[in-house]
DOFI-244903 format. One record per residue: residue number from 1; residue in one letter; x, y, z of N, C-alpha, C in turn. Coordinates in pm, whole numbers, plus 50000, padded with zeros to 5 digits. Layout:
<atoms>
+-----+------+-------+-------+-------+-------+-------+-------+-------+-------+-------+
:  nr : rest :  n_xx :  n_yy :  n_zz : ca_xx : ca_yy : ca_zz :  c_xx :  c_yy :  c_zz :
+-----+------+-------+-------+-------+-------+-------+-------+-------+-------+-------+
: NUM :    A :     X :     Y :     Z :     X :     Y :     Z :     X :     Y :     Z :
...
+-----+------+-------+-------+-------+-------+-------+-------+-------+-------+-------+
</atoms>
This chain:
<atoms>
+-----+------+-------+-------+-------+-------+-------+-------+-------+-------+-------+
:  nr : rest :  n_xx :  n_yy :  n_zz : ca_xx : ca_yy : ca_zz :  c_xx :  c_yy :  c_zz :
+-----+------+-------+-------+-------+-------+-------+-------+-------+-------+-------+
:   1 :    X : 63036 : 22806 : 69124 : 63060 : 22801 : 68981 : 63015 : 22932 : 68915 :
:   2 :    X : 62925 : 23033 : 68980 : 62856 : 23111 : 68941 : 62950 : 23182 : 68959 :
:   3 :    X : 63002 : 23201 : 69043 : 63105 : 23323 : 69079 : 63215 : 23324 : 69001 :
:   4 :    X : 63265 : 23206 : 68950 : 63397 : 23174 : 68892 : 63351 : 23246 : 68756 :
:   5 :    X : 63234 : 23180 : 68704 : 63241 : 23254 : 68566 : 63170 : 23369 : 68549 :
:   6 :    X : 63117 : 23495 : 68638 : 63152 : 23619 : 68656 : 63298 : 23647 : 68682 :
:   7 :    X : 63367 : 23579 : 68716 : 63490 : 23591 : 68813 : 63591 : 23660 : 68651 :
:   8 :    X : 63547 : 23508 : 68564 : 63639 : 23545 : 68449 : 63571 : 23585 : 68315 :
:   9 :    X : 63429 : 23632 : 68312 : 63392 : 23778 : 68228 : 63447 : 23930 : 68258 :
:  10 :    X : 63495 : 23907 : 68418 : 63472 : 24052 : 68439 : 63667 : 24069 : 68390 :
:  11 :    X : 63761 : 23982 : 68448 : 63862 : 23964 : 68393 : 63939 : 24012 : 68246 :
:  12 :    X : 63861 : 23947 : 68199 : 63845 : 23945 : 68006 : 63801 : 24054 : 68017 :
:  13 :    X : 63698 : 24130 : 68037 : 63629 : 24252 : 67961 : 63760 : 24333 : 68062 :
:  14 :    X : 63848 : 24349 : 68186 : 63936 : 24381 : 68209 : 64061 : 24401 : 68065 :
:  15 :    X : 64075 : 24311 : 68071 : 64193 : 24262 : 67984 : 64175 : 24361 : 67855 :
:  16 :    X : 64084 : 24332 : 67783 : 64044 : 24411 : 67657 : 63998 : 24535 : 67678 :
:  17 :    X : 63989 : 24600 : 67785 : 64022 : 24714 : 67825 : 64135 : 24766 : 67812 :
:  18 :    X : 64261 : 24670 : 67872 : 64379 : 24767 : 67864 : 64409 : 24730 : 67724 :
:  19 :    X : 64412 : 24659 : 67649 : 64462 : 24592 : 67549 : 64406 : 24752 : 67431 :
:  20 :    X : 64291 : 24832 : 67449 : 64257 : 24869 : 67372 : 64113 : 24939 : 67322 :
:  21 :    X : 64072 : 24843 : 67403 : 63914 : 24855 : 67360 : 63903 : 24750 : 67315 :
:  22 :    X : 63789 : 24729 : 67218 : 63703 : 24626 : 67149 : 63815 : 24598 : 67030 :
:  23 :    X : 63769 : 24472 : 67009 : 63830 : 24382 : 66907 : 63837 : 24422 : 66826 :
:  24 :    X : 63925 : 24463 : 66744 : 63920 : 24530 : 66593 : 63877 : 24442 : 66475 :
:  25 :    X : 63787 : 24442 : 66373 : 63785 : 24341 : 66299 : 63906 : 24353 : 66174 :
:  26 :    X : 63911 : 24214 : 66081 : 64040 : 24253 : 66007 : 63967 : 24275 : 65902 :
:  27 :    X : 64044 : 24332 : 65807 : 63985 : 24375 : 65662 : 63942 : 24224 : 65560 :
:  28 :    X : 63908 : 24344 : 65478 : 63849 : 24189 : 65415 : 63986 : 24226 : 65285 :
:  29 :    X : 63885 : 24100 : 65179 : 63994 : 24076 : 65071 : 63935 : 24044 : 64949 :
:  30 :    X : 64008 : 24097 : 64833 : 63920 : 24015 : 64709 : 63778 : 24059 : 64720 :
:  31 :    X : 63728 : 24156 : 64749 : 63591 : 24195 : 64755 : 63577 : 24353 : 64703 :
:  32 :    X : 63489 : 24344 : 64620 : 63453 : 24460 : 64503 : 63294 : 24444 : 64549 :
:  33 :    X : 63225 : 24596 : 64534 : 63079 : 24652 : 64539 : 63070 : 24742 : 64477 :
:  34 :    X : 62966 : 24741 : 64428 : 62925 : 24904 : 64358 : 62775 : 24910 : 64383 :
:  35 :    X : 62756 : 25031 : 64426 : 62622 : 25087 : 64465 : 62523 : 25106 : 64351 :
:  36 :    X : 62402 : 25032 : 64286 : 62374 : 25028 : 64199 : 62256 : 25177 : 64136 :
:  37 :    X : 62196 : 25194 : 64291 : 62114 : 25296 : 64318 : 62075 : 25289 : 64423 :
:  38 :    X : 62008 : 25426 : 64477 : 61981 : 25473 : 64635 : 61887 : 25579 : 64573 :
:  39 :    X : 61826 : 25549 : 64657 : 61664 : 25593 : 64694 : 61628 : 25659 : 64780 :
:  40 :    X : 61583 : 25770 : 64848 : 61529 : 25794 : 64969 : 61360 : 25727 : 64998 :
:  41 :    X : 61341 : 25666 : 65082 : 61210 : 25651 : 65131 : 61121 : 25759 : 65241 :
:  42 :    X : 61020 : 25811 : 65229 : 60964 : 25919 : 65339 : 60924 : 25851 : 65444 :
:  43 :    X : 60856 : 25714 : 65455 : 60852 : 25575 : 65487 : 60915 : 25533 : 65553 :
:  44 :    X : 60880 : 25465 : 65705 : 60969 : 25307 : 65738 : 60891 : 25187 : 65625 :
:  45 :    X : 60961 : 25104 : 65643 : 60949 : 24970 : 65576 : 60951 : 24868 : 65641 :
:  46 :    X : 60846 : 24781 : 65657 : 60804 : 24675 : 65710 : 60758 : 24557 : 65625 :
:  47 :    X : 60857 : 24454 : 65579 : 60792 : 24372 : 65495 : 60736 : 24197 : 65529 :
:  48 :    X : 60652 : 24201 : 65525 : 60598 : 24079 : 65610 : 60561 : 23933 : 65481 :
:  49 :    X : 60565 : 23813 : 65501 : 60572 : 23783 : 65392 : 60456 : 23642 : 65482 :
:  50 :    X : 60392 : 23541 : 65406 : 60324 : 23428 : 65469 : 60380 : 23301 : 65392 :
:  51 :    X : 60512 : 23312 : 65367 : 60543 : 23214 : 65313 : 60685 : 23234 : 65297 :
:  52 :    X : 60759 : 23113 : 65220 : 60847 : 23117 : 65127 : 60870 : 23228 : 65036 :
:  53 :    X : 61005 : 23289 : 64984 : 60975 : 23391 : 64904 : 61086 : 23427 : 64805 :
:  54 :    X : 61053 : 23460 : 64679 : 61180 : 23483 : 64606 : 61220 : 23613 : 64609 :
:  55 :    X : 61334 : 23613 : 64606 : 61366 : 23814 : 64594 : 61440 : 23832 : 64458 :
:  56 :    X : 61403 : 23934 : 64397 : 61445 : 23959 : 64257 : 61488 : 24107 : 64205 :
:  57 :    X : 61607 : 24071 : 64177 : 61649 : 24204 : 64148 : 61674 : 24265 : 64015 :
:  58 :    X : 61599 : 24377 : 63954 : 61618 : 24360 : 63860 : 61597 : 24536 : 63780 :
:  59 :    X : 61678 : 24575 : 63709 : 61704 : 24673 : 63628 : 61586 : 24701 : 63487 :
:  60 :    X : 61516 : 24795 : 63500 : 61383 : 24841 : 63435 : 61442 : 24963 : 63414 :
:  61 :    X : 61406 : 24995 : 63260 : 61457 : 25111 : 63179 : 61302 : 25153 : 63085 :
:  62 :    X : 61290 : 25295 : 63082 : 61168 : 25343 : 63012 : 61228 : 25437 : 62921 :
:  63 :    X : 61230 : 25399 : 62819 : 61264 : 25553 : 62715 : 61145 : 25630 : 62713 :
:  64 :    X : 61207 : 25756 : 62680 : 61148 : 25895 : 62682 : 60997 : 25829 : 62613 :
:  65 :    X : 60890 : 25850 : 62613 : 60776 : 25799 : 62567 : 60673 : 25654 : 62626 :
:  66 :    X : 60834 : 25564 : 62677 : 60814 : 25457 : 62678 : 60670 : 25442 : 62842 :
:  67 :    X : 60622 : 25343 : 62833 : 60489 : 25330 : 62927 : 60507 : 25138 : 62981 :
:  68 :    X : 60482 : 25100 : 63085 : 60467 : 24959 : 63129 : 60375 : 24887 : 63076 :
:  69 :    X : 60256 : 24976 : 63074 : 60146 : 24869 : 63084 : 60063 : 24863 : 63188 :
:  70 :    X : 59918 : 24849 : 63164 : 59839 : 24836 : 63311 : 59899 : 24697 : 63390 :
:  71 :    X : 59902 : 24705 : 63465 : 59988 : 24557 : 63554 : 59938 : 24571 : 63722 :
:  72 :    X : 59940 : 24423 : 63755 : 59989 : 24438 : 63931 : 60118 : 24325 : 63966 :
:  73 :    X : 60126 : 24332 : 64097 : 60237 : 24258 : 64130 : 60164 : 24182 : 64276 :
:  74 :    X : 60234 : 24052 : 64257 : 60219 : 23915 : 64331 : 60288 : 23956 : 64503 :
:  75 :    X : 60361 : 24034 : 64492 : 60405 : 24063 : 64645 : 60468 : 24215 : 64651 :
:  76 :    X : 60521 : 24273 : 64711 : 60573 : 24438 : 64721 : 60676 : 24436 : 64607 :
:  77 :    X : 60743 : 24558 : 64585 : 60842 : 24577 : 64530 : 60905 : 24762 : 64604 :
:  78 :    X : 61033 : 24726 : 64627 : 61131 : 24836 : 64661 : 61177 : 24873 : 64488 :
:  79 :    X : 61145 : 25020 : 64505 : 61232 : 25092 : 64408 : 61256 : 25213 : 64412 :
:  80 :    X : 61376 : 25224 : 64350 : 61488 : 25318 : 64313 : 61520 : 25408 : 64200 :
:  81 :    X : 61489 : 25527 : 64217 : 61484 : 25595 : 64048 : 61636 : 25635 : 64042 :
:  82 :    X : 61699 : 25578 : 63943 : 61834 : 25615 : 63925 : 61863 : 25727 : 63851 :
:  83 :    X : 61763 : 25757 : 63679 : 61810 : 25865 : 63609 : 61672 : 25881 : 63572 :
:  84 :    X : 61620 : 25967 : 63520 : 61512 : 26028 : 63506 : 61403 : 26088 : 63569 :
:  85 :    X : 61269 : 26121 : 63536 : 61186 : 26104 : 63630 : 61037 : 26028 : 63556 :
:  86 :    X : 60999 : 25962 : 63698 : 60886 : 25769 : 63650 : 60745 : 25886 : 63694 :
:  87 :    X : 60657 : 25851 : 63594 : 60481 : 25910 : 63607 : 60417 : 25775 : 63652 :
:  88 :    X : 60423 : 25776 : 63780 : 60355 : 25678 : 63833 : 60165 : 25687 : 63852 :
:  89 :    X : 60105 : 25565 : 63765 : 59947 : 25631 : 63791 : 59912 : 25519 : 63879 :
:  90 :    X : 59793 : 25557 : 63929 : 59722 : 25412 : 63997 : 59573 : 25421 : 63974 :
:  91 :    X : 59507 : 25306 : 64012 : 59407 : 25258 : 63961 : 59321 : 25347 : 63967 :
:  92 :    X : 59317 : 25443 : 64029 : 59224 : 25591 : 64023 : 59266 : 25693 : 63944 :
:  93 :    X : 59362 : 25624 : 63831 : 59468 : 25733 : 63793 : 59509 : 25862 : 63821 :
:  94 :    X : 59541 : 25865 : 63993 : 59635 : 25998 : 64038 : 59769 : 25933 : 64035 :
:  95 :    X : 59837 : 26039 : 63956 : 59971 : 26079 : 63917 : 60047 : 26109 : 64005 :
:  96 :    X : 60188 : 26028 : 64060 : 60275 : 26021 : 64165 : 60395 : 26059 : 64077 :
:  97 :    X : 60502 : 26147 : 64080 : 60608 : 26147 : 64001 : 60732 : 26148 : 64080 :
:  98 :    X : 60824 : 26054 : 64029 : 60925 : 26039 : 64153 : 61062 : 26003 : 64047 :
:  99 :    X : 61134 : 26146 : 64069 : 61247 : 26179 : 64011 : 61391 : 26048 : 64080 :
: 100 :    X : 61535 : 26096 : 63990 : 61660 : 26049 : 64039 : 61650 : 26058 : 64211 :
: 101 :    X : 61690 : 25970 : 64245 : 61719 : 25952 : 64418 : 61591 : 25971 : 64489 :
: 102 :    X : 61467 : 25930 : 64438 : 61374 : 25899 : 64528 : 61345 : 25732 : 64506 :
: 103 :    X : 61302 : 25705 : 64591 : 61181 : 25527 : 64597 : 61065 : 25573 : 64643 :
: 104 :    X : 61030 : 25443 : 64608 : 60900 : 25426 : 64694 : 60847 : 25291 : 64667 :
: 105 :    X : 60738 : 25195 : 64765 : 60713 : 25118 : 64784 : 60571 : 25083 : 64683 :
: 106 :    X : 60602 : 24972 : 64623 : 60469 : 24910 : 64517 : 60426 : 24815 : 64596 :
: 107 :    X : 60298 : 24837 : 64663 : 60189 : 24734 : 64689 : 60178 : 24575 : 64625 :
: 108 :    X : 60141 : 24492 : 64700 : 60093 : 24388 : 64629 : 59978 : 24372 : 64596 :
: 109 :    X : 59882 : 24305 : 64520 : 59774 : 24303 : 64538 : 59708 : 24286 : 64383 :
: 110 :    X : 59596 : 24249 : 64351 : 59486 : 24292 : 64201 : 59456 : 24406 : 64189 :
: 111 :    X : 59417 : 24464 : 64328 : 59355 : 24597 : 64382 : 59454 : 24754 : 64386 :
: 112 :    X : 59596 : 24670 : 64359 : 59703 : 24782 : 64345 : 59730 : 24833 : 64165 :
: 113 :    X : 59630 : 24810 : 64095 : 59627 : 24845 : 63893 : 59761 : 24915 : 63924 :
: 114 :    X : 59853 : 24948 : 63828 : 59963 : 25084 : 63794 : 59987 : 25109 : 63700 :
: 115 :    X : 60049 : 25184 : 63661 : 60142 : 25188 : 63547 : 60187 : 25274 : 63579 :
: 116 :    X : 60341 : 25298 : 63482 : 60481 : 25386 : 63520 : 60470 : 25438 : 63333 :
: 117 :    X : 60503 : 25577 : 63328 : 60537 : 25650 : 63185 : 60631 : 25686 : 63232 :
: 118 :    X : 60711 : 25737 : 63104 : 60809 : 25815 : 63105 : 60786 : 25941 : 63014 :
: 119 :    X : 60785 : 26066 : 63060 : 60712 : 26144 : 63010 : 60827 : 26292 : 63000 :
: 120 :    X : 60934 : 26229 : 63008 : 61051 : 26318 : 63010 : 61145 : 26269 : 62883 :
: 121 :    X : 61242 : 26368 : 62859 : 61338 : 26351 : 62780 : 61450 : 26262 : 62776 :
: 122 :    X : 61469 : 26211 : 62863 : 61588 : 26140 : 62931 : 61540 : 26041 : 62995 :
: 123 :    X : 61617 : 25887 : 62917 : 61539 : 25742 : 63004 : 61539 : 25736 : 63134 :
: 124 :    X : 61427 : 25714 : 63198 : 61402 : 25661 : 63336 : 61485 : 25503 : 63346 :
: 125 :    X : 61550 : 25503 : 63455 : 61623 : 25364 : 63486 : 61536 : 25353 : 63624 :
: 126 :    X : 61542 : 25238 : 63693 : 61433 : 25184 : 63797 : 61556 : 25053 : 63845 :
: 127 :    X : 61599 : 25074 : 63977 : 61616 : 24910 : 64012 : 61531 : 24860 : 64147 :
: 128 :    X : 61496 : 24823 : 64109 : 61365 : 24705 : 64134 : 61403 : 24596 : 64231 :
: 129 :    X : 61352 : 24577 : 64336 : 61348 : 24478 : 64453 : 61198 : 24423 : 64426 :
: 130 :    X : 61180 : 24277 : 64443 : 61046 : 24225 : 64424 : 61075 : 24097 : 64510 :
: 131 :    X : 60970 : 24129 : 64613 : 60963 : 23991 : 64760 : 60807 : 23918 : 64698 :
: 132 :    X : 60852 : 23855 : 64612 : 60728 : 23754 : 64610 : 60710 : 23643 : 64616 :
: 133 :    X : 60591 : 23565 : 64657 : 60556 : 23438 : 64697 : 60650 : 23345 : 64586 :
: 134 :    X : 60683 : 23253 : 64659 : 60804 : 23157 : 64577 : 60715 : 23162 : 64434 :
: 135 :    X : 60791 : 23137 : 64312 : 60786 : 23082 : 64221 : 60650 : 23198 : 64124 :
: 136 :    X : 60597 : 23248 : 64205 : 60516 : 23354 : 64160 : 60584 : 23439 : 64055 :
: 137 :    X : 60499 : 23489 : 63928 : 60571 : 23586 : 63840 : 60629 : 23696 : 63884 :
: 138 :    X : 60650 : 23804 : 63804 : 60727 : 23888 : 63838 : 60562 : 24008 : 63824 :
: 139 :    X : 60464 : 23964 : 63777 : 60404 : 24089 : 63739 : 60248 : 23974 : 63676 :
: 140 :    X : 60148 : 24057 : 63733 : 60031 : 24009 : 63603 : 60003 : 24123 : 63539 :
: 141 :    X : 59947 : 24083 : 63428 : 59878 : 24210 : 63307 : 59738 : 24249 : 63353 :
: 142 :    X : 59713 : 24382 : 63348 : 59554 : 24400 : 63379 : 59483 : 24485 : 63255 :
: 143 :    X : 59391 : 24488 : 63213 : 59293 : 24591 : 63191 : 59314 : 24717 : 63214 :
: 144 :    X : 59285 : 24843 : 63149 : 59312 : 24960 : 63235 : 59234 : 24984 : 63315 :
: 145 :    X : 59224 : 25069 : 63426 : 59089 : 25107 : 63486 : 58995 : 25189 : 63431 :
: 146 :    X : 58888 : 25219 : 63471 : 58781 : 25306 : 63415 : 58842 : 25418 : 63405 :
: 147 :    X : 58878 : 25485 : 63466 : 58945 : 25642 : 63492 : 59048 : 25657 : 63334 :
: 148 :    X : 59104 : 25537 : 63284 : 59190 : 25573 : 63193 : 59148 : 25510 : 63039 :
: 149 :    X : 59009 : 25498 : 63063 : 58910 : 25499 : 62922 : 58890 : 25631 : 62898 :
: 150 :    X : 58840 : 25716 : 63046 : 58796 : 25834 : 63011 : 58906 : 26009 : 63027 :
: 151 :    X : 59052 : 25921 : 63041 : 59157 : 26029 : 63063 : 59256 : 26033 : 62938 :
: 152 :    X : 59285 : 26151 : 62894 : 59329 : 26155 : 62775 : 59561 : 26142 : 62842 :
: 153 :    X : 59543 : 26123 : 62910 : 59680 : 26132 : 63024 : 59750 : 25977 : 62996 :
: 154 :    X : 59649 : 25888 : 63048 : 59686 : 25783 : 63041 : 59713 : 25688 : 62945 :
: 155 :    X : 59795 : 25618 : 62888 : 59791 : 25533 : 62753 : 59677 : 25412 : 62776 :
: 156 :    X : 59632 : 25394 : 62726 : 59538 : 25242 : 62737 : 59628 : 25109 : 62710 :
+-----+------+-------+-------+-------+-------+-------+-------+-------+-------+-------+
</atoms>
């Protein structure tokens, strides 16, 4: 029996040999995409989760001036700078700035404080991937850190 069905794999992968090669797939139909934004990462990405999880996608805009807020987030977030460039601080307030067509990966955690300015002329757009624990917010509010009582950089 063993032989028979080597007998007729090797057959078939015969067959579709002369026939061509590999199976062509057929086109599709009725199907529209548009690329919303692309990012480069310097990064692999590994996202590990201990649960259930919601994924959320979602479009964040900063006008010229505009600032988030001290905040953290309940699980990672993927993002994408579409137009501008984002003044990313963190809880030690060092300054990360990451123009059109870069990402980069937001931590989860209490221990991850941030905030994002916009400190350019031209609105920052952001689309936003967020893997967090089911039913979890999108964001908590924090306090600023010490560093941005005593930095004239940071908004409070």
């Amino acid at each position: 029996m063993r032989r028979l069905g080597m007998a007729v794999a090797v057959s078939t992968i015969g067959v579709v040999g002369l026939l061509g090669g590999a199976v062509k797939a057929s086109p599709g139909s009725g199907v529209t995409s548009a690329i919303l934004a692309k990012g480069s990462l310097g990064e692999r990405v590994k996202i590990r989760t201990r649960g259930t999880s919601d994924l959320v996608f979602q479009e964040v805009d900063l006008a010229p001036g505009g600032f988030t807020g001290w905040h953290t987030h309940p699980g990672p977030l993927l993002v994408a700078v579409q137009t501008g460039t984002l003044t990313h601080l963190d809880a030690q307030c060092h300054v990360q700035t990451y123009a059109a067509g870069q990402a980069f990966i937001e931590p989860a955690g209490k221990e991850h404080v941030h905030m994002g300015q916009n400190l350019g002329e031209v609105p920052v757009q952001l689309y936003v991937t967020y893997v967090l624990p089911e039913g979890s917010p999108l964001r908590d509010e924090s306090p600023p850190p010490a560093c941005a009582e005593l930095s004239d950089s940071a908004p409070r």
